[in-house]
Every structure is written in C-alpha cells, then in structure tokens.
N, C-alpha and C positions, 0 to 999 in steps of 0.2 A: 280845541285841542284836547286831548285823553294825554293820561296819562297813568295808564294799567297796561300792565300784560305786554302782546305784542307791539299793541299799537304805541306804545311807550319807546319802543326801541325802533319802531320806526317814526318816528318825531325825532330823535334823536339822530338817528343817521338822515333825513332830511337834514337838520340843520347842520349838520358837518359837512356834505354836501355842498350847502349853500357858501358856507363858511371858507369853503376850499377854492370854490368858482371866484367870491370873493376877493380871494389874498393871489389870486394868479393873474 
C-alpha cells in the first residue's frame, strides 16, 4: 500500500468501493 499523492486517493476510493459493495 502507498500512501502519497495520487496513489493515496486512490486506496482510498478503492476502499470505499469495497466498503459500499460490502453494506449492499
């Protein structure tokens, strides 16, 4: 996992992603 720059925000909207497929 990064955690700079773009690659930061997208780690972050992966895990909201997951997060959502998750809770449905």
């Amino acid at each position: 996992m990064c955690y700079t720059g773009c690659c930061f925000w997208r780690e972050v909207l992966v895990r909201l992603l997951v997060c959502l497929e998750e809770s449905i």
